[in-house]
C-alpha positions as CSV (number, residue, x, y, z in Angstrom):
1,X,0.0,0.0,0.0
2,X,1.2,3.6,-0.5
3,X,1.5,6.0,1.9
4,X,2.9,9.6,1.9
5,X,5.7,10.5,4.6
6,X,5.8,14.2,5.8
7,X,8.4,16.0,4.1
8,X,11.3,17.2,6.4
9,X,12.3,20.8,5.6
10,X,15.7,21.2,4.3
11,X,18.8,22.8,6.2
12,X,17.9,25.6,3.5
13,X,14.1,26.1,4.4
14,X,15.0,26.1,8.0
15,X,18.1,28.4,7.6
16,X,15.1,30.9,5.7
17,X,13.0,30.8,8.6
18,X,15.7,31.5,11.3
19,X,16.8,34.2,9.6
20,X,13.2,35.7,9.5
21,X,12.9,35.2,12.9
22,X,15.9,36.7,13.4
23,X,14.5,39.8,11.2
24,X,11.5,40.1,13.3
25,X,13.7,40.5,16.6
26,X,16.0,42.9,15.0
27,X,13.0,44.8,14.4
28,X,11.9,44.5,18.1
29,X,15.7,45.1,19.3
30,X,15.4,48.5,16.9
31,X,12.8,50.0,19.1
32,X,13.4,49.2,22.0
33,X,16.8,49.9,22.0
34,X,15.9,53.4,20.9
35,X,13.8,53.5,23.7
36,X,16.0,52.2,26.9
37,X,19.7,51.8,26.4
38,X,19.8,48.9,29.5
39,X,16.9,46.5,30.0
40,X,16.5,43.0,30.6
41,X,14.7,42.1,27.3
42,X,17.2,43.9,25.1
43,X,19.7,42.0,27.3
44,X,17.5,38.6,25.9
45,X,17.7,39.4,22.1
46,X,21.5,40.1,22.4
47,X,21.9,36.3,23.8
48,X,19.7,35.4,20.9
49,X,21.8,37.0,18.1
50,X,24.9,35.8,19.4
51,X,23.3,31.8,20.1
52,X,22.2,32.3,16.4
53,X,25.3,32.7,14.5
54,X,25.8,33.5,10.8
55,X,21.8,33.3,10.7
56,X,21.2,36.0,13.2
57,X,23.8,38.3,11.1
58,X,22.1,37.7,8.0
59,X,18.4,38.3,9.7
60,X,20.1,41.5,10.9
61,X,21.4,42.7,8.1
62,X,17.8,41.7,5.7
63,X,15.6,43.6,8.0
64,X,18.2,46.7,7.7
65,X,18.4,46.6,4.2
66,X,14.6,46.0,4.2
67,X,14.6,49.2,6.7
68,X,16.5,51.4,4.1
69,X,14.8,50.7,1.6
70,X,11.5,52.6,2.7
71,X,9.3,49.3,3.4
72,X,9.5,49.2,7.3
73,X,7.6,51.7,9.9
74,X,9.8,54.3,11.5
75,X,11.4,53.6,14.7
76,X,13.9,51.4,13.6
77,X,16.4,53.9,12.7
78,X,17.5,54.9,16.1
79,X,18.4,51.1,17.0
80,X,20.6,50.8,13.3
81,X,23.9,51.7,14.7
82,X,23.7,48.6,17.5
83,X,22.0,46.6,15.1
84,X,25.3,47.2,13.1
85,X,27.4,46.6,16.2
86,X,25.9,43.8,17.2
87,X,26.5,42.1,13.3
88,X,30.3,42.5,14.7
89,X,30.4,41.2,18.1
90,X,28.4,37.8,16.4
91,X,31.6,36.8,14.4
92,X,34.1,39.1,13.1
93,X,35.1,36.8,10.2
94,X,32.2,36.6,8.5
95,X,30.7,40.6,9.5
96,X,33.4,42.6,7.0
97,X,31.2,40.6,4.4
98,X,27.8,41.6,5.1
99,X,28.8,45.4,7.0
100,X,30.2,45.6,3.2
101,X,27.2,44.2,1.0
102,X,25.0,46.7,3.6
103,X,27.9,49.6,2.5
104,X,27.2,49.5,-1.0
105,X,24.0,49.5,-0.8
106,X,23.8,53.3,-1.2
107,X,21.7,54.0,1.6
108,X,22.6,55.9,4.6
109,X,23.3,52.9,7.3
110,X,25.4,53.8,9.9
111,X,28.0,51.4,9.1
112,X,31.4,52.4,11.3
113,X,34.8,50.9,10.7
């Protein structure tokens, strides 16, 4: 008889939704850190990005990107800079690559070397 197993997402499907997770608390991270520079939940997300490796850098640096290109609310701007920073203290290696791609972009990210 035939029967149908449940497909198993790939490394790659998962990888796509960890890094839009990790868009979705860069977006969170972006206001609040423009609203409180010390609290515990900012404290949270900043464990998060750095458990979440070269994904979390790439969520970071789509939901920028998606920031400066005009197709996010306003708020975010203020929490760019650490958003930028905090690409860095995730893994050096691999940041110079994305704090690039975001450089070229010709937008006005606060990218700081």
């Amino acid at each position: 008889p035939a029967f149908s197993q449940k497909q198993q997402p790939t490394t790659q499907q998962s990888d796509v939704n960890s890094i839009e997770e990790y868009m979705q608390l860069a977006d969170k991270y972006a206001h609040i850190e423009s609203l409180f520079s010390e609290n515990s939940e900012k404290k949270e997300i900043e464990e998060q990005f750095l458990a979440g490796g070269t994904n979390a850098q790439e969520g970071i640096a789509r939901f920028l990107t998606v920031c400066a290109s005009g197709r996010m609310t306003q708020g975010w701007w203020n929490g760019a800079a650490s958003l930028v920073k905090m690409i860095r203290k995730i893994d050096k290696g691999s940041a110079e690559i994305i704090l690039l791609r975001l450089k070229n972009l010709k937008t006005n990210i606060p990218i700081i070397y």
